[in-house]
N, C-alpha and C positions, 0 to 999 in steps of 0.2 A: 569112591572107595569107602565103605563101611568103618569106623573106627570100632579097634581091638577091645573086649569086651574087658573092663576095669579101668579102664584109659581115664585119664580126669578129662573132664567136658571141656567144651573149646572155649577160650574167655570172650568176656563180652566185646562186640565192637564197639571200638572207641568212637566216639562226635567226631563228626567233622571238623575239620579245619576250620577254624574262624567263629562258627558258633557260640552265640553269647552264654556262658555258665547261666542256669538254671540263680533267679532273684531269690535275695533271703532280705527279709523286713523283719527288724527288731523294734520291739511293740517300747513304746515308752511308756511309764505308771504312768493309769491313767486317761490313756489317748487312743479315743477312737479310731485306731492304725489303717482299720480297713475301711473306713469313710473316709478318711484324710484321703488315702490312697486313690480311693473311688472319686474325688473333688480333686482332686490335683494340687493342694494346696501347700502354699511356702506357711505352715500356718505360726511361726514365730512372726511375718512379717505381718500376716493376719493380726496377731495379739499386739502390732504395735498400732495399725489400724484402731484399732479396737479404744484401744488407752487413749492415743490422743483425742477420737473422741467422744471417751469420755469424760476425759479430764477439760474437755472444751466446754462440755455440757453442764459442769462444774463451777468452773469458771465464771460460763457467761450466765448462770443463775447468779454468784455471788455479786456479779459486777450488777445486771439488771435488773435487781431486788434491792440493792442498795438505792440505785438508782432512782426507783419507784418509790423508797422510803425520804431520799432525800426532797426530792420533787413535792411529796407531802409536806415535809420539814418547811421547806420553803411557800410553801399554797398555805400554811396557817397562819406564817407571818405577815404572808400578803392580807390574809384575812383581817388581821390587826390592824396593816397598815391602812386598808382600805375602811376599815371601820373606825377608823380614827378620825379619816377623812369624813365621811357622810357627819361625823360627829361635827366635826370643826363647818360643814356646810349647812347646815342645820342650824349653829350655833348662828352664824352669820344670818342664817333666816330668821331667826328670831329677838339675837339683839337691835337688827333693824324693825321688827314690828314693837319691839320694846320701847327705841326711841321714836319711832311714831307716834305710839300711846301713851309718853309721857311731853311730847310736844305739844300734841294736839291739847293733853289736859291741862298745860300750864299754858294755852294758849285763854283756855277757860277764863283764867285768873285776870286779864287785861292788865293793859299795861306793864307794867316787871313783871316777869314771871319770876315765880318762886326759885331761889337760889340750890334747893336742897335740888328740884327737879331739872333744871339748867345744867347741875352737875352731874347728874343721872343720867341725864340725853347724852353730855361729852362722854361719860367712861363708855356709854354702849357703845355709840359712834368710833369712839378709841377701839375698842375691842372686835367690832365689825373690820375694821383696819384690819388689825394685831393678826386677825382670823385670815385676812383676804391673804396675807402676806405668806405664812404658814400654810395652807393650803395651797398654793401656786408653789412653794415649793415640793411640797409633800407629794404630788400627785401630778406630774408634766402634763397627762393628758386635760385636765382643767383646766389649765393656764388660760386657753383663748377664750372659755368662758368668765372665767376669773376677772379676766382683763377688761372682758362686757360688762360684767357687775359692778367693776370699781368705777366703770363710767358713769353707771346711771344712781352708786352711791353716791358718787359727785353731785350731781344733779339733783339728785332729794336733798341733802345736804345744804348745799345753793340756795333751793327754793324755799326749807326751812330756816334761814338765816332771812331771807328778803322778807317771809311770814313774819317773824319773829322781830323784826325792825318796823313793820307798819301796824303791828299790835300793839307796840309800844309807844309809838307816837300817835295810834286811834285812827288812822288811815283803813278804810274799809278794804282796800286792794290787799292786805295780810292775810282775807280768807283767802282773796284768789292765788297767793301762792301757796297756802297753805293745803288748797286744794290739788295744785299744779304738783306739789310732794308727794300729795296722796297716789294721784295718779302715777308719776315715776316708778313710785315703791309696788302698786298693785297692777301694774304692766311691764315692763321690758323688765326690771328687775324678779318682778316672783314669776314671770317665764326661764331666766336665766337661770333661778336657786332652784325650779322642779325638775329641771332638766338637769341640775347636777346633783339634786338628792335621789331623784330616779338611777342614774348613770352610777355613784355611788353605792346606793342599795342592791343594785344588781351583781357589781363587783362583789362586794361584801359577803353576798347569799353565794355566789358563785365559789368563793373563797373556803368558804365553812367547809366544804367539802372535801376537802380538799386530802381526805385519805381513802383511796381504793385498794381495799386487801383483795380485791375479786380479781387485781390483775396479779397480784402475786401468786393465788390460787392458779391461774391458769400456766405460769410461768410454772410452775412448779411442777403442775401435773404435765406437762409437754417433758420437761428435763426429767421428772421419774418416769416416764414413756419411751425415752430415750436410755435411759440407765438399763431398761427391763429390756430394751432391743439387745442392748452389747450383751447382759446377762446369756439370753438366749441364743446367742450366736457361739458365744465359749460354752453354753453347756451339749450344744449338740457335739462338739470337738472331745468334750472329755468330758470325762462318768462323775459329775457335778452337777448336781442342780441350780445349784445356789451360789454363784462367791460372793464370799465375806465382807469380801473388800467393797462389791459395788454393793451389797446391801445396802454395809453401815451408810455408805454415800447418800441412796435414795432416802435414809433414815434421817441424817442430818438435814437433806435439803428439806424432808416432811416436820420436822421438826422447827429449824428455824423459821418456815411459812407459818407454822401454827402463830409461835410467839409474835409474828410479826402482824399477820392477821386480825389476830385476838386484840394486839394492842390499837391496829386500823380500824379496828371495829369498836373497839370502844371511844376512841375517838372519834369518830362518825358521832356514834352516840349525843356523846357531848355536845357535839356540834350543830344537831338538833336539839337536842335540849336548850342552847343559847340559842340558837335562832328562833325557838317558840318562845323562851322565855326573858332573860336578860337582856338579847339585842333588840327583840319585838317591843319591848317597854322602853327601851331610849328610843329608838325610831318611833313609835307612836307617843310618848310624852311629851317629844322634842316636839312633832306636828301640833299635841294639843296645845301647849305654850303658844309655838308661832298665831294658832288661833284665837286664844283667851286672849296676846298682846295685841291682835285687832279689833278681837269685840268690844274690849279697853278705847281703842281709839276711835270706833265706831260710835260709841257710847258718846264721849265727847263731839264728833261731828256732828252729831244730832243735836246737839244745842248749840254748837258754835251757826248753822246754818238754820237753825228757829225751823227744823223741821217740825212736822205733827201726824199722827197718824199712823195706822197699821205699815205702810213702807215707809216710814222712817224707821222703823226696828227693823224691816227685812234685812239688812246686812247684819244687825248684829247676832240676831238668830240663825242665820247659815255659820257666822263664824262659831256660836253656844254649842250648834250640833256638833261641827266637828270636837270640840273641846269635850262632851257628854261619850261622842262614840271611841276616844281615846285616851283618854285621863284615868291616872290611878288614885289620882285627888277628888274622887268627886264629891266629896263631904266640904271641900273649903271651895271647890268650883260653886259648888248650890248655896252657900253661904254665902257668896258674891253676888249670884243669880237674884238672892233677895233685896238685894242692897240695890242692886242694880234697877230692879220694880219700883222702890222707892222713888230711885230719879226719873224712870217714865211717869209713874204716878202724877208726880208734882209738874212735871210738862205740862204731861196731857190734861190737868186741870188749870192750867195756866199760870203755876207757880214759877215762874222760869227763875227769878233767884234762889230759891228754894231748893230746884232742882240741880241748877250748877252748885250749887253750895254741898250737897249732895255727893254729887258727882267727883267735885275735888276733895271732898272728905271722906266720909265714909266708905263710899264706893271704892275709893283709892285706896284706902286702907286696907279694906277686905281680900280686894284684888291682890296687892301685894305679898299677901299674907300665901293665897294659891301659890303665886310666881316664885316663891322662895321656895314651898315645898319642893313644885315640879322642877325647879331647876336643878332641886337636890338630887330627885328620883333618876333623871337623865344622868347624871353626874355617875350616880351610884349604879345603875345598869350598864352604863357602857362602860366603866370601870372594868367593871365584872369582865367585862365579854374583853374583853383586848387581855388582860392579866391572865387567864385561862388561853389564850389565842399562843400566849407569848410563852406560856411555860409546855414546853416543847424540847426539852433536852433530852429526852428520852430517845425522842426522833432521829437524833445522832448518835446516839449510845446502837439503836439500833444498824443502824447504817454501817458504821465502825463488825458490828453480831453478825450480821450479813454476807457483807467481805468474807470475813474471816470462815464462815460456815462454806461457804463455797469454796476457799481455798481446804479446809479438814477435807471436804467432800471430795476434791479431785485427789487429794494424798492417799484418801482410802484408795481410792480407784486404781489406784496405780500400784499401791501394796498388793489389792488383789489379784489385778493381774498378774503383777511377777507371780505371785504364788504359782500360778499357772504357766509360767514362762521356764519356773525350774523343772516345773516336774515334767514338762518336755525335754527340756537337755539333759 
C-alpha cells in the first residue's frame, strides 16, 4: 500500500537489539588520541615506565660518577703513598752505600778510625733500620722483600764490624771482611733494593694517573642517550617536542661532567707534569747518590787493596757515569771528579801516602759537600710530589657535586613528566 500523499515519512529503524552504541573518544590537550588509539596504549602507565627510567638513568649517573671521582680520590693518595715508599727504599739504598763509603775511608786511616766518621757509619746504619722498619709497615707487599734485606743488612753489618776489629789491631784478614761487606752490599742486597725500587716506581707512575674524565664522558653521553630515548617516546604521544623537565636533567648531567672533566683533566696534567718533573728528579737524584756513595767507596778500595792501573778505576767510572747521567749537581759532582784525579794521580805515580792522604781529605771533603746538596734536592722533589698528591680535597667536594647533580637530574625528570601526566587527565 502506497502512503497518503502529505503523510510524515516512516521513522527510522531502530538497532538491533544488543548492538554496541556507536564509540566517542575525547581527545585530551595535547595527546595524540588517534595514535594512542592506533597503539593500544594504557599510556599513563607508559609515562610511569618512562619516569622510573629515567629517574634510574639519573640516579645511576650520580651514583657512578661519584664513584669514578672517588676512585681517583683514592688512586692519588695511593700515589703518595707509594711514592713515599720508593722514597724511604731509595733512602735505604743509599744510606747503606753511604755507610760503606764512609767505612771503607776510615778504614784508610788504620788503626782507630776516626770518631766523627764511626759516628757517621752508626746514624746511616740507624737510619737504614729506622727506614726498613717504616717501609715494612708502609707497604705489606714489601715486607718479604724487606725481610731479605734486613738479612743481608745483618750480614754487611757483621762483616764490617769483624773489618773494623782486625784494622785496628793490624791483622791483614780486615781487608778480607772488609771485602766479604762489600760483596754482601753489591749482591743479594742491591738485587733486593732494585727490585723493590723497580716494583715501587711502577706503583708510583701507575698511581699518577690515577684520574680518567674519559670514563665519565662516556657515562654521560650513554645516560644523555638515554634521556633523549624517553624524550622521544613522550614526544611522539603528545604535540611536544621537548620536555622541560628531561632537558634540564640531560643539562645538569652535561654540566656536572664538564666540571668534573675539566678538573680530571687538569689533574692528569699535573700529574705529568710531576712525573717528568719533580718525581723524575728524586728518583734519579736518589740513583745518582746511591752511585756517587759507591764511587766514594770505590775510590777508597783501590788503595786499601794497592790496586794500579786502567781497571783499578773501572768500577769507579761505571759508578761517575751513572752519577753524570743523573745528577742535578753536576758543578759539585766535577768538583769532586777533580779531587778525586788527584788521588789516582799520586797512586799511580807511586805516591801511596800521598794519595790516602788525599783521599781521606780533600776528596772527602769535596765529596761531602755533593752529598749534602743532592740529599737536599731529593728531599725537596719528592716533597713536592707527595704535598701536590695529597692536596686532593677537591676530589671530595666533587664527589659530594655529583650525587647531588644526579639526584636535581632525576627530580627534573620526574617534574617533567607529570607535566605530561596532567595534561592527559
Amino acid at each position: 500500500m502506497t502512503q497518503a500523499p502529505g503523510a510524515a515519512s516512516a521513522p527510522a529503524r531502530p538497532a538491533p537489539a544488543g548492538a554496541p552504541p556507536a564509540p566517542a573518544v575525547a581527545a585530551a590537550p595535547g595527546l595524540d588520541t588517534a595514535q594512542a588509539q592506533r597503539l593500544g596504549e594504557d599510556v599513563p602507565q607508559l609515562l610511569n615506565r618512562l619516569q622510573v627510567a629515567a629517574v634510574a638513568l639519573c640516579v645511576v649517573f650520580g651514583v657512578l660518577a661519584g664513584l669514578v671521582q672517588l676512585l681517583a680520590w683514592q688512586g692519588s693518595g695511593r700515589a703518595a703513598d707509594n711514592t713515599e715508599q720508593l722514597v724511604r727504599v731509595q733512602a735505604i739504598e743509599t744510606s747503606l752505600y753511604r755507610a760503606d763509603a764512609l767505612a771503607t775511608n776510615a778504614y784508610l786511616s788504620g788503626g782507630l778510625e776516626p770518631a766523627e766518621q764511626r759516628a757517621a757509619y752508626d746514624d746511616a746504619i740507624e737510619q737504614v733500620l729506622a727506614d726498613l722498619t717504616a717501609a715494612a709497615e708502609a707497604q705489606p707487599a714489601d715486607r718479604e722483600a724487606l725481610t731479605a734485606l734486613a738479612g743481608e743488612v745483618n750480614r754487611y753489618t757483621t762483616a764490617i764490624t769483624q773489618a773494623r776489629d782486625g784494622n785496628r789491631q793490624g791483622y791483614p784478614v780486615g781487608k778480607a771482611y772488609l771485602a766479604e761487606a762489600g760483596t754482601a752490599l753489591r749482591g743479594e742486597a742491591a738485587a733486593v733494593l732494585d727490585a723493590l725500587v723497580e716494583a715501587n716506581t711502577e706503583r708510583s707512575e701507575e698511581e699518577l694517573q690515577a684520574h680518567h674524565p674519559v670514563w665519565l664522558i662516556v657515562l654521560a653521553v650513554l645516560v644523555v642517550l638515554g634521556l633523549w630515548f624517553v624524550n622521544r617516546q613522550i614526544a611522539q604521544r603528545f604535540h611536544r617536542r621537548v620536555n622541560l623537565g628531561i632537558a634540564v636533567a640531560a643539562g645538569v648531567v652535561l654540566l656536572a661532567t664538564l666540571v668534573a672533566a675539566a678538573y680530571g683533566s687538569a689533574r692528569n696534567g699535573t700529574a705529568e707534569e710531576l712525573q717528568a718533573g719533580a718525581f723524575r728528579t728524586a728518583v734519579d737524584e736518589a740513583e745518582a747518590r746511591t752511585a756517587a756513595n759507591d764511587a766514594k767507596a770505590q775510590e777508597s778500595k783501590r788503595l786499601i787493596n794497592r790496586a794500579a792501573g786502567e781497571t783499578a778505576e773501572e768500577p769507579w767510572l761505571a759508578a761517575s757515569a751513572i752519577v753524570r747521567d743523573n745528577t742535578t749537581r753536576l758543578a759539585e759532582w766535577r768538583y769532586y771528579v777533580g779531587v778525586h784525579g788527584l788521588v789516582v794521580k799520586a797512586d799511580d805515580e807511586g805516591r801511596y801516602d800521598d794519595a790516602v792522604q788525599q783521599a781521606t781529605g780533600g776528596s772527602t771533603t769535596a765529596f761531602d759537600q755533593y752529598d749534602e746538596l743532592a740529599a737536599a734536592e731529593v728531599e725537596q722533589a719528592s716533597g713536592e710530589v707527595t704535598a701536590e698528591l695529597r692536596s686532593r680535597g677537591f676530589s671530595l667536594v666533587l664527589v659530594v657535586f655529583l650525587l647531588l647533580a644526579g639526584l636535581v637530574a632525576s627530580g627534573a625528570v620526574a617534574w617533567g613528566i607529570n607535566q605530561r601526566r596532567r595534561e592527559y587527565a
